[in-house]
N, C-alpha and C positions, 0 to 999 in steps of 0.2 A: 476588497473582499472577493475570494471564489466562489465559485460553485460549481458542483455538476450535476447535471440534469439527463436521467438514462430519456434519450428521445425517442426511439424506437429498441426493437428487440433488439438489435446486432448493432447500434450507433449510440453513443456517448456525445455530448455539447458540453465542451467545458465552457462557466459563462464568466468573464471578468466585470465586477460589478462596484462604480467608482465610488472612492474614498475619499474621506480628510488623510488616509494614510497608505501610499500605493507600495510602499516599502515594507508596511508591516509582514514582521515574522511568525509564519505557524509553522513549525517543523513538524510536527504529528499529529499524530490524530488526538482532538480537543485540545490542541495547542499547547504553547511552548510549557504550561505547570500542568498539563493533564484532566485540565479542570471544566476545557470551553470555555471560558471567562477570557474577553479583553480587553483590555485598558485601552484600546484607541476612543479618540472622539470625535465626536462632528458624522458620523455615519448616517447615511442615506436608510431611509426608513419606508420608502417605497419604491418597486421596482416596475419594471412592464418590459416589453422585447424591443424597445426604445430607450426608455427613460433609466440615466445611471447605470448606461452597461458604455465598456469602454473598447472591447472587441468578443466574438465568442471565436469557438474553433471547434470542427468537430472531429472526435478522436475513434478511431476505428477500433470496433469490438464491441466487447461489453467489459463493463467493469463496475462495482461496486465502492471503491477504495475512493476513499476524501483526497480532496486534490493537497499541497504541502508547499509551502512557499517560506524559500530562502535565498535570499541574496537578489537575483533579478532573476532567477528559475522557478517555473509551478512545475511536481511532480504528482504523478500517478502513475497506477497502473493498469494495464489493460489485455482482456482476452480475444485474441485472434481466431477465428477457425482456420484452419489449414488440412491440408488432407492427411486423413489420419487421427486429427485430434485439433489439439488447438497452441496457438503459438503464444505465450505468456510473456509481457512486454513489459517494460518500462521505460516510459514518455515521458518528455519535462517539455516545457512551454518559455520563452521570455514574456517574464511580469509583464515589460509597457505595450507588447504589439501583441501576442502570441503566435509570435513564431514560433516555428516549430526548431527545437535545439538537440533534442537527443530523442532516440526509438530503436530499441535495442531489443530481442530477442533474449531471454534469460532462463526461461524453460520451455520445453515443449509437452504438454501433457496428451494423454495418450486421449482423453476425452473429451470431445467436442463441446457438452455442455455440460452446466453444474449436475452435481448428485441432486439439487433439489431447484426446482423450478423456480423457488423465491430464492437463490442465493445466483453469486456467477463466480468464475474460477479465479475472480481478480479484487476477493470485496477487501483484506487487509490493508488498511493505509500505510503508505511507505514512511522510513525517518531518514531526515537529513538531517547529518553532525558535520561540521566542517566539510570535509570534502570528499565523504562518504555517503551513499545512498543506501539505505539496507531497504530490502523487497522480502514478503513474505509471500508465498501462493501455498500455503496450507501443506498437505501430503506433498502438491511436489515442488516444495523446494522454497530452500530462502539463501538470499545473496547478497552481497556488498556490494558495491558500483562505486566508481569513481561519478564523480558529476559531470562529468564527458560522458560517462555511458561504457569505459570499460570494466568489466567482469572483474574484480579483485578474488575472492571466493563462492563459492556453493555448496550449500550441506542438505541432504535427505534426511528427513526423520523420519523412523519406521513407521507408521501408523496408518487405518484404515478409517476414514472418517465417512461419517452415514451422512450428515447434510451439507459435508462442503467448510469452508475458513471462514470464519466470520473475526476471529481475534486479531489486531494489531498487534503487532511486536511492541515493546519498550526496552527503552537503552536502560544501562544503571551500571554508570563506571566503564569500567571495561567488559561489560555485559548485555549480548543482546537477547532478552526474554523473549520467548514464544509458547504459543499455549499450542498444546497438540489436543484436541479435543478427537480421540479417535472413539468408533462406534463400541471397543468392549474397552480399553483402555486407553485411560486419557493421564497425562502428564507435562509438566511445563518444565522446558528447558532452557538451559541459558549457554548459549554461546559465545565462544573469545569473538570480540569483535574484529582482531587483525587477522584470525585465521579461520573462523565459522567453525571450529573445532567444538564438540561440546564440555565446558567445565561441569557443568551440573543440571545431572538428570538421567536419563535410562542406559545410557553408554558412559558418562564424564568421569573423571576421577574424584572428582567430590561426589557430597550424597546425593541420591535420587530426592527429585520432588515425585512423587508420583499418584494419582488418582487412578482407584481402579472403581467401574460402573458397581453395579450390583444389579445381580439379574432378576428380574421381576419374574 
């Protein structure tokens, strides 16, 4: 089992936390049927900064986003400051030691910290499919990775968002869903997963899904 624990403002601990099952697979966020439910057994039922933890690590930034394990990788992602704004990452860890395996730069956003003090520029949990990594960071930007960590695509969706990304992506087929929650218009798009192109929604060639606010 994972965890992450925001330790301080600007620092992240990702905690590895032992199992009857150190293999087991969560590709996303609430796991492999979307449900949070797992069918492992024999799970440890109480923890402490000793007991049933198998290594930690701590990961630079802030980041909101559930950590995702497949194969012998934990992935997340995480927000950097840098000057100027802030460096938007995507980190993976190995499962048995937590070495550090990939830390890759994937956007840079122009603002150092969230729109909203309870959110941060990195809360979207990543999906692993075979040998892709798709990253969401809200307005700016969502991307494919190879599980080495190189950039395959990057697509911008137009939108102005008042509190920041709080939605994960979801795969379905040849389709990766993202919700664009922007502050007067909101809509969910689905993009080709080989090309980050949009099939369907405020640009794509099929129909819009679109959501407009209504103004109070």
């Amino acid at each position: 089992m994972v965890r992450r624990l925001l330790a301080r403002p600007l620092a992240v601990t990702l905690t590895v936390l032992a199992s009857a099952a150190p293999h087991a697979q969560w590709p996303e966020f609430r796991g492999p049927t979307g449900q949070g439910h797992s069918t492992e057994q024999g799970l440890p039922l109480d923890w402490s900064e000793s007991q049933h933890v198998i290594w930690k690590r701590e990961v630079p930034g802030r980041g909101w986003s559930s950590p995702v394990v497949v194969g012998n990788q934990v992935w997340l992602t995480t927000a950097v400051k840098s000057p100027g704004g802030a460096s938007l990452r995507a980190v993976a860890f190995a499962v048995e030691t937590g070495a550090p395996l990939v830390d890759v730069e994937v956007f840079q956003s122009r603002r150092a910290d969230a729109l909203n003090p309870k959110n941060s520029l990195a809360s979207p949990t990543p999906i692993v499919a075979g040998n892709r990594v798709y990253v969401h960071f809200g307005q700016d930007g969502t991307a494919a990775l190879t599980i080495t960590g190189e950039i395959v695509w990057k697509t911008h969706l137009r939108y102005e968002s008042q509190h920041g990304s709080g939605g994960s992506p979801v795969l379905y087929r040849d389709l990766l869903i993202v919700n664009c929650d922007g502050a007067d218009d909101a809509y969910v798009a689905a993009l080709d997963v080989q090309t980050g192109k949009v099939k369907c929604g405020p640009t794509g060639g099929r129909r819009s899904i679109r959501l407009t606010r209504r103004r109070s």
